[in-house]
C-alpha positions as CSV (number, residue, x, y, z in Angstrom):
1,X,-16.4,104.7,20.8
2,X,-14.7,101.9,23.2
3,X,-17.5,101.8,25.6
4,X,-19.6,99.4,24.0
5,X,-17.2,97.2,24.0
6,X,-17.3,96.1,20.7
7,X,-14.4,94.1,20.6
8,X,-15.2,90.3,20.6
9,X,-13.1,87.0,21.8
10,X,-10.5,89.3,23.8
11,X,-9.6,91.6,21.7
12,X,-8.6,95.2,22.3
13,X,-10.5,98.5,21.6
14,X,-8.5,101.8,20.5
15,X,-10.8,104.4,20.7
16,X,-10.5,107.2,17.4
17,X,-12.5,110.3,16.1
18,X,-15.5,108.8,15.8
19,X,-14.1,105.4,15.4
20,X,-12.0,102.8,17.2
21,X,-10.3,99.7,16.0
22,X,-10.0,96.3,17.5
23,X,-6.7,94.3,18.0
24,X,-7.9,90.7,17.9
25,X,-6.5,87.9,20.1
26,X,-4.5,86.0,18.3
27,X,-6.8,83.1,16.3
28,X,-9.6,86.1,15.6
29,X,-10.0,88.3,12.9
30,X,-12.5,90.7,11.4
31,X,-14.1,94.7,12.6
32,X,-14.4,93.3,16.0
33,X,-12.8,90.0,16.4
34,X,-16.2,88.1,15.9
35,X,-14.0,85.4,12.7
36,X,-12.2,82.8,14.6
37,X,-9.2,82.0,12.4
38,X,-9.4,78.7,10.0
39,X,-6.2,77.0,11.1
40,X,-7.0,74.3,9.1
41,X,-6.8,76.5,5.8
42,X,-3.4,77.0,6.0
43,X,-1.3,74.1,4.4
44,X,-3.0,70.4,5.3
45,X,-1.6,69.9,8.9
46,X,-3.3,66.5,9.0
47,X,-0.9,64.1,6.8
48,X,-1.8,60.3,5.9
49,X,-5.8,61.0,5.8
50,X,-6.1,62.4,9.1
51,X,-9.0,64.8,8.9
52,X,-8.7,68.4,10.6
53,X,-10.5,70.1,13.1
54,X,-10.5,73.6,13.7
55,X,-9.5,74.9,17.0
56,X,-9.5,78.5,19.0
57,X,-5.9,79.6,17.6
58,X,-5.1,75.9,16.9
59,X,-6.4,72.6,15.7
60,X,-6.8,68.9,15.8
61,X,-5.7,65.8,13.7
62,X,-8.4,63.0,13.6
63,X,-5.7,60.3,12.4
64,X,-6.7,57.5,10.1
65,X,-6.6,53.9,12.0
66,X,-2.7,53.1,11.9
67,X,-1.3,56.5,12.1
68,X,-0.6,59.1,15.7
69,X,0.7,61.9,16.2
70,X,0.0,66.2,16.3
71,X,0.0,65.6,12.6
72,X,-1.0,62.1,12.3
73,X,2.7,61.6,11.0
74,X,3.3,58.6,13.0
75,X,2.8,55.1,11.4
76,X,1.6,53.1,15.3
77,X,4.0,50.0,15.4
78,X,1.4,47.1,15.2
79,X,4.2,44.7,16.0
80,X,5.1,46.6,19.5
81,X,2.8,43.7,21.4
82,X,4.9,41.3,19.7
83,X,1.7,39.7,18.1
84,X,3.6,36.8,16.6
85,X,3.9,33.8,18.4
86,X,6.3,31.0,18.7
87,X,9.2,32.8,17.6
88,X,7.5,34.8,14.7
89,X,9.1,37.5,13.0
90,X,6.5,41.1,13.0
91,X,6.7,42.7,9.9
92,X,4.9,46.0,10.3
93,X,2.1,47.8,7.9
94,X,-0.3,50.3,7.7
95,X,-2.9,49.1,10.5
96,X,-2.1,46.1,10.5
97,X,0.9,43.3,10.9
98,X,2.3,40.3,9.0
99,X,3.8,37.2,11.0
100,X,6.3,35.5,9.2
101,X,6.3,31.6,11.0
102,X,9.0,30.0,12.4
103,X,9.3,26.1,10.8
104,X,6.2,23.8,11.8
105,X,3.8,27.3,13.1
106,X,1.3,28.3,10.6
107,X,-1.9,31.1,11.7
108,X,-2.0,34.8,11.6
109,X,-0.3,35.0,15.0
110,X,1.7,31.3,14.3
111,X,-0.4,30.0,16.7
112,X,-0.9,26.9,15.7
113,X,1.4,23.9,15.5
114,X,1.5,22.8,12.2
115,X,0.2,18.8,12.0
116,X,3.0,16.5,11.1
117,X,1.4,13.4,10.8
118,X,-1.2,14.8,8.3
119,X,-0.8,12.7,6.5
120,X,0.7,9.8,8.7
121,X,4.2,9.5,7.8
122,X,4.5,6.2,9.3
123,X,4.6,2.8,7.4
124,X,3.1,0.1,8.2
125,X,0.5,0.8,10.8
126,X,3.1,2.9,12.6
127,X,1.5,5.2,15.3
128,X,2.3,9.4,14.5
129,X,2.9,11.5,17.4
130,X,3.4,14.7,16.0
131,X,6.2,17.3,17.4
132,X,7.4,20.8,16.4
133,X,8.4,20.4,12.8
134,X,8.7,17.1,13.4
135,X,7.1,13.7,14.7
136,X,7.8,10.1,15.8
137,X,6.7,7.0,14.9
138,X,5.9,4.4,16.8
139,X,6.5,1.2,15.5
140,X,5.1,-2.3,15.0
141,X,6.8,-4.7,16.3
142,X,9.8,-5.5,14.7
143,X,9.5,-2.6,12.3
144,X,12.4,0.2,12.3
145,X,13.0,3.6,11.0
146,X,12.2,7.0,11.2
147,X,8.8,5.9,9.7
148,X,8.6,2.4,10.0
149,X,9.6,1.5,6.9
150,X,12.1,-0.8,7.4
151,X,10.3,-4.7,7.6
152,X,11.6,-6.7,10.4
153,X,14.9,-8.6,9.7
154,X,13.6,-12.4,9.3
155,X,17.2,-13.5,10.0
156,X,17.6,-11.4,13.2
157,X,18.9,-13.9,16.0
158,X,20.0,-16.7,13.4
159,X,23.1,-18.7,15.0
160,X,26.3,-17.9,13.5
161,X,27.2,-20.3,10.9
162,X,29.3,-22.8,11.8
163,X,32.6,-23.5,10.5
164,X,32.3,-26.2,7.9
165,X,33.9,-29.6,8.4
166,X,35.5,-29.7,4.7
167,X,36.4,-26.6,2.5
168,X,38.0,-27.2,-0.6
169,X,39.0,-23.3,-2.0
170,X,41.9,-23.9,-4.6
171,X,43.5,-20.9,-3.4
172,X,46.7,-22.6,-2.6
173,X,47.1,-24.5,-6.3
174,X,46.2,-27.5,-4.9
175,X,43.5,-29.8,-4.2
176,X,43.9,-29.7,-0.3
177,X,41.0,-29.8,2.4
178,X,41.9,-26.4,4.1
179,X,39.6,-27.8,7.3
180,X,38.9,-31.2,8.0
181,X,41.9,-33.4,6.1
182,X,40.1,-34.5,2.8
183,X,43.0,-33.8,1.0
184,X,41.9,-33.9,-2.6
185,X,43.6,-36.3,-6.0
186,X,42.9,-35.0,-9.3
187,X,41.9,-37.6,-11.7
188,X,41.7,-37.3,-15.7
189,X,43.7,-33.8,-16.2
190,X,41.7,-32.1,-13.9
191,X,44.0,-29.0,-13.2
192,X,43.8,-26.2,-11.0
193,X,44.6,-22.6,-12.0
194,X,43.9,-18.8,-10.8
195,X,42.3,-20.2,-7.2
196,X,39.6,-22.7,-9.8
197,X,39.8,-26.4,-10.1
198,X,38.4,-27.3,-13.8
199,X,36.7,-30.2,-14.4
200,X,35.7,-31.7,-17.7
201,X,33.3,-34.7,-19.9
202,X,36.5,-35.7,-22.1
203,X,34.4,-38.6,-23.7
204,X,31.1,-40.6,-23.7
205,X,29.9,-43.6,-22.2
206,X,30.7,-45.9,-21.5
207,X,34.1,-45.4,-21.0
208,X,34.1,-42.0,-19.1
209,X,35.4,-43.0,-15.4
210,X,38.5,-43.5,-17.5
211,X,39.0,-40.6,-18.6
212,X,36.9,-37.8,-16.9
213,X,38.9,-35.0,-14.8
214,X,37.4,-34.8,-11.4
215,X,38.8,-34.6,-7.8
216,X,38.7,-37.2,-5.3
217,X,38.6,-37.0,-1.4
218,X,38.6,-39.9,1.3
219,X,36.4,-38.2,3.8
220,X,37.7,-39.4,7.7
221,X,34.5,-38.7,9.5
222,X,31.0,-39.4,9.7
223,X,28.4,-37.3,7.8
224,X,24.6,-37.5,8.0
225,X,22.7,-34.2,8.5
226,X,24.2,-32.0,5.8
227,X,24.9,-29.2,3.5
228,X,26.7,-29.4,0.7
229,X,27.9,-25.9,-1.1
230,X,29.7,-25.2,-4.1
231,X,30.7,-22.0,-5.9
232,X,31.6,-22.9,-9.6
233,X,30.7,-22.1,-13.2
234,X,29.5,-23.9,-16.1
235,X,31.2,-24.7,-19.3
236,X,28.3,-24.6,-21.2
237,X,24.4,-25.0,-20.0
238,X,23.2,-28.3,-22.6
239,X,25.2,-30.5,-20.4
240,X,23.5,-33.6,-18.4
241,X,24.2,-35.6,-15.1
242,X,27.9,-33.6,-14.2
243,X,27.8,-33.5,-10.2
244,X,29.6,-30.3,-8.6
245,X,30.0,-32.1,-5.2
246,X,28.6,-35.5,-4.4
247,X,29.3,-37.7,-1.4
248,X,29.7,-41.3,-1.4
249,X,29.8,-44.8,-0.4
250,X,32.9,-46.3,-1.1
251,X,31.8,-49.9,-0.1
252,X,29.5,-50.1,-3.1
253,X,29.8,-50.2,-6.8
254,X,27.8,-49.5,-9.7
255,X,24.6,-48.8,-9.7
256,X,24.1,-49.9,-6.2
257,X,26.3,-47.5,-4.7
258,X,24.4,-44.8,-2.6
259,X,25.4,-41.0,-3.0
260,X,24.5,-37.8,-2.6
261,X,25.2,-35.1,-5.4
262,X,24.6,-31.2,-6.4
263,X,23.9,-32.6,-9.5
264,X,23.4,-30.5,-13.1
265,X,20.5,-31.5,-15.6
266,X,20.4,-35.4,-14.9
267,X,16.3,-35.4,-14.8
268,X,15.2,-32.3,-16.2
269,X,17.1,-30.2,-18.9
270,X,19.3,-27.2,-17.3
271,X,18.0,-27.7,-13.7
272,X,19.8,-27.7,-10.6
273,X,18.6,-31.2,-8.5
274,X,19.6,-33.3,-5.6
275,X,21.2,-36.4,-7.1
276,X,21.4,-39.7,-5.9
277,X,21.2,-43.3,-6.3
278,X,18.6,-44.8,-8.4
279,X,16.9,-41.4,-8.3
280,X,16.3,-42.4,-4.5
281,X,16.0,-39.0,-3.0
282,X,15.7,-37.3,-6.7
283,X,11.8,-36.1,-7.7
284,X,12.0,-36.0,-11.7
285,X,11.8,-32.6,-11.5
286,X,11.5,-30.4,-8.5
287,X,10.4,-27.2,-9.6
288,X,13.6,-24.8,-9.7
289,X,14.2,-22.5,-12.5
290,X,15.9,-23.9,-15.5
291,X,19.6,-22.1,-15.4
292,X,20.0,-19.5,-17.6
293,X,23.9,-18.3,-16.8
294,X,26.8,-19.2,-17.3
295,X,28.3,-16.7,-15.0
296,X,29.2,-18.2,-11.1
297,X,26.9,-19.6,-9.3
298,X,26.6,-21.0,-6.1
299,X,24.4,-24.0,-5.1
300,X,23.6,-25.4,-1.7
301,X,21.6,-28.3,-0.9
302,X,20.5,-29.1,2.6
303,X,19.9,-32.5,4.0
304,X,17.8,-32.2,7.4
305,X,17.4,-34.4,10.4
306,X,13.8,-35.2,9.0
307,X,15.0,-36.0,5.5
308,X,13.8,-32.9,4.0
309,X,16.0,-32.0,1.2
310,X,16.4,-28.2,0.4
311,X,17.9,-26.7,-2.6
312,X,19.4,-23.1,-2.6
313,X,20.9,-20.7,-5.6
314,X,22.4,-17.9,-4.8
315,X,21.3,-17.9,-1.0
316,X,17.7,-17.5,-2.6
317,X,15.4,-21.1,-2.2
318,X,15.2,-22.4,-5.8
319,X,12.6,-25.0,-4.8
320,X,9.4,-26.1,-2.8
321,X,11.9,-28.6,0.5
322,X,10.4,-32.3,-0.3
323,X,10.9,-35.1,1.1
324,X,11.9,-38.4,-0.7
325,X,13.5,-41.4,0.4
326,X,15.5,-41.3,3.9
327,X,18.5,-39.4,4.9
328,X,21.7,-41.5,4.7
329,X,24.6,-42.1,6.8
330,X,28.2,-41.7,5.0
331,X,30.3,-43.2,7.4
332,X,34.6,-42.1,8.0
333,X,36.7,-44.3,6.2
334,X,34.3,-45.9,3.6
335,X,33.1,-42.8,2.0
336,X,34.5,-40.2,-0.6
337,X,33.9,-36.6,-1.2
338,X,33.9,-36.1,-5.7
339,X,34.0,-32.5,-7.4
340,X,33.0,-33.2,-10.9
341,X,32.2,-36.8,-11.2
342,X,28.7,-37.6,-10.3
343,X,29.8,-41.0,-8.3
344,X,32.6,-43.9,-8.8
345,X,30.4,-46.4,-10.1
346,X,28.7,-43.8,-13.1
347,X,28.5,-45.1,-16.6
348,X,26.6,-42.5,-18.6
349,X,26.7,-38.5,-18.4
350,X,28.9,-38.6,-15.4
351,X,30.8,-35.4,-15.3
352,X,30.6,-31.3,-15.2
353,X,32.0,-29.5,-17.4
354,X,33.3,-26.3,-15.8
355,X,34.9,-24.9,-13.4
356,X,34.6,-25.1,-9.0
357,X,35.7,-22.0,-7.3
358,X,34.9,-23.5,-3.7
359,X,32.7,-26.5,-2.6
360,X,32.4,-27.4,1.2
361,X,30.9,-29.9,3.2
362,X,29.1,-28.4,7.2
363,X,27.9,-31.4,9.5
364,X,25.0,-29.7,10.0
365,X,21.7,-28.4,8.3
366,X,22.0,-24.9,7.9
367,X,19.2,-22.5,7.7
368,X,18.2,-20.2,5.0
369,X,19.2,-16.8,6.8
370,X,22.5,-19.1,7.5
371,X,22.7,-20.0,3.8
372,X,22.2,-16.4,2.8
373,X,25.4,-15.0,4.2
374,X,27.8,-17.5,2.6
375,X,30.2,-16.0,0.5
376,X,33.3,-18.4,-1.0
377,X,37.0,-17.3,0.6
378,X,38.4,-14.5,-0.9
């Protein structure tokens, strides 16, 4: 019954009685080996989507996109190319990749260098270059910082201030010219306590340079460009005509008598002037706030080589520089250096009322940046 062959796909006939019987290859089945064998059937071989195809005693795994392997059981490593750029970290998925950027990289692969000067950092029409998480600035001229927002220093290259020729700090207990030999007298009471020389209006006019306590200095040398400075506080801010330094002639009396004065409220109510004689070099008023404190101040007043007279509080300008009158020689020996009394020859609102800190006395006009850094000795 064997010698037809009726066996299929390899398998083996054993003949019978009347009969035979095939023994299929292994994958077949059936009479005569004709069924090819699902292997699919069986439990999924394909895991993670993959789809099956059958096979002659096997079969094959059409993996989904992200997956390898016999049984599609491998998840392909994306991140094996190292996809991420500039030091990107890979994190790994299912057909795909995530880049996590290093600082200053942004893109799917961090490809692209994040802008820094979007928007431009820099001040002040500063020029951006941008860097790797990071830029510079390039600067106007005279403009500094890490983005230009530092303005130029307006008192960069000033000459060091120069020593003044007089300084009269109190520090000791006494009236004494710590500099230039204007040892001071005190007049009237005037008394000095706790590094402060107080001063004081004890009566009215006319009898007043009788009785007023003020210091006195004979001053040895020459002066003509100037700055006078004085630290000091007042004793109350209704007062008129007191002078916290003024420098004098000493060959004239009265009314005649020329001087030169950091003079409180002799024009204009509670406002800081340059006093002098006959209102000489004195505009009735010249514009500076009316003072509001009777906490220290210090005031500075600048007499320059072209008779421009510049007033100063607190190292700030208080007022427009003018110009009235001429600028006056005070010459050694016939001139006198007064801390509270407005000058010798004064008959009517002639004294502070207060106390001075420090007053000084530079040959020399100093500048506003100059002006700005003066502090009174410790």
């Amino acid at each position: 019954d064997c010698a037809g062959a009726p066996c299929h796909n390899g398998g083996t006939c054993t003949d019978g009685i009347n009969s035979y019987t095939c023994n299929c290859a292994t994958g077949f089945t059936g009479a005569t080996c004709d069924i090819n064998i699902n292997d699919c059937a069986s439990a999924p071989p394909c895991l993670n989507g993959g789809t099956c195809t059958d096979g002659i005693n096997s079969y094959t795994c059409n993996c989904a996109a992200g997956f390898t392997g016999r049984n599609c059981e491998v998840n392909i490593d994306d991140c094996a190319a190292q996809p991420c750029q500039n030091g990107g970290l890979c994190v790994d998925g299912v057909a795909s990749y995530a880049c996590g950027c290093a600082a200053g990289y942004t893109g799917a692969n961090c490809q692209t260098n994040i802008d820094d000067c979007s928007p431009n950092p820099c001040r002040n029409g500063g020029v951006c270059a941008d860097g790797i998480n990071s830029h510079s600035c390039t600067c106007p001229l005279g403009y500094t910082g890490a983005n230009c927002e530092t303005p130029p220093d307006p008192c960069a290259g000033t000459p060091p201030t120069p020593s003044p020729a007089h300084q009269w700090t109190f520090n000791d207990g006494t009236p004494g010219d710590s500099i230039g030999g204007a040892n001071g007298t005190l007049f009237g009471g005037a008394a000095i306590s706790g590094g402060q020389l107080s001063v004081d209006n004890t009566m009215t006019s006319p009898n007043q340079s009788a009785v007023g306590k003020y210091m006195q200095a004979a001053l040895p040398d020459t002066v003509r460009v100037k700055t006078l400075v004085m630290w000091g506080t007042l004793a109350n801010l209704s007062q008129r005509g007191g002078s916290a330094l003024s420098i004098e002639d000493t060959t004239q009396n009265a009314f005649a008598q020329r001087f030169d004065a950091i003079d409180y409220a002799e024009r204009t109510s509670s406002q800081w002037m340059a006093g002098s004689d006959n209102f000489n070099r004195s505009p009735a008023s010249n514009g500076g706030m009316l003072e509001n404190s009777l906490g220290e101040v210090m005031i500075a007043i600048v007499y320059d080589v072209d008779s421009s007279i510049t007033i100063y509080r607190n190292g700030q300008p208080y007022a427009v520089s003018y110009v009235q009158g001429a600028l006056q020689t005070y010459t050694g020996g016939m001139s006198d250096a007064l801390i509270g009394l407005r000058h010798s020859g004064c008959s009517n609102n002639c004294w502070l009322s207060g106390s001075i800190d420090e007053a000084r006395i530079y040959n020399s006009a100093l500048s506003a940046c100059q002006i700005k850094t003066l502090q009174p000795a410790p």
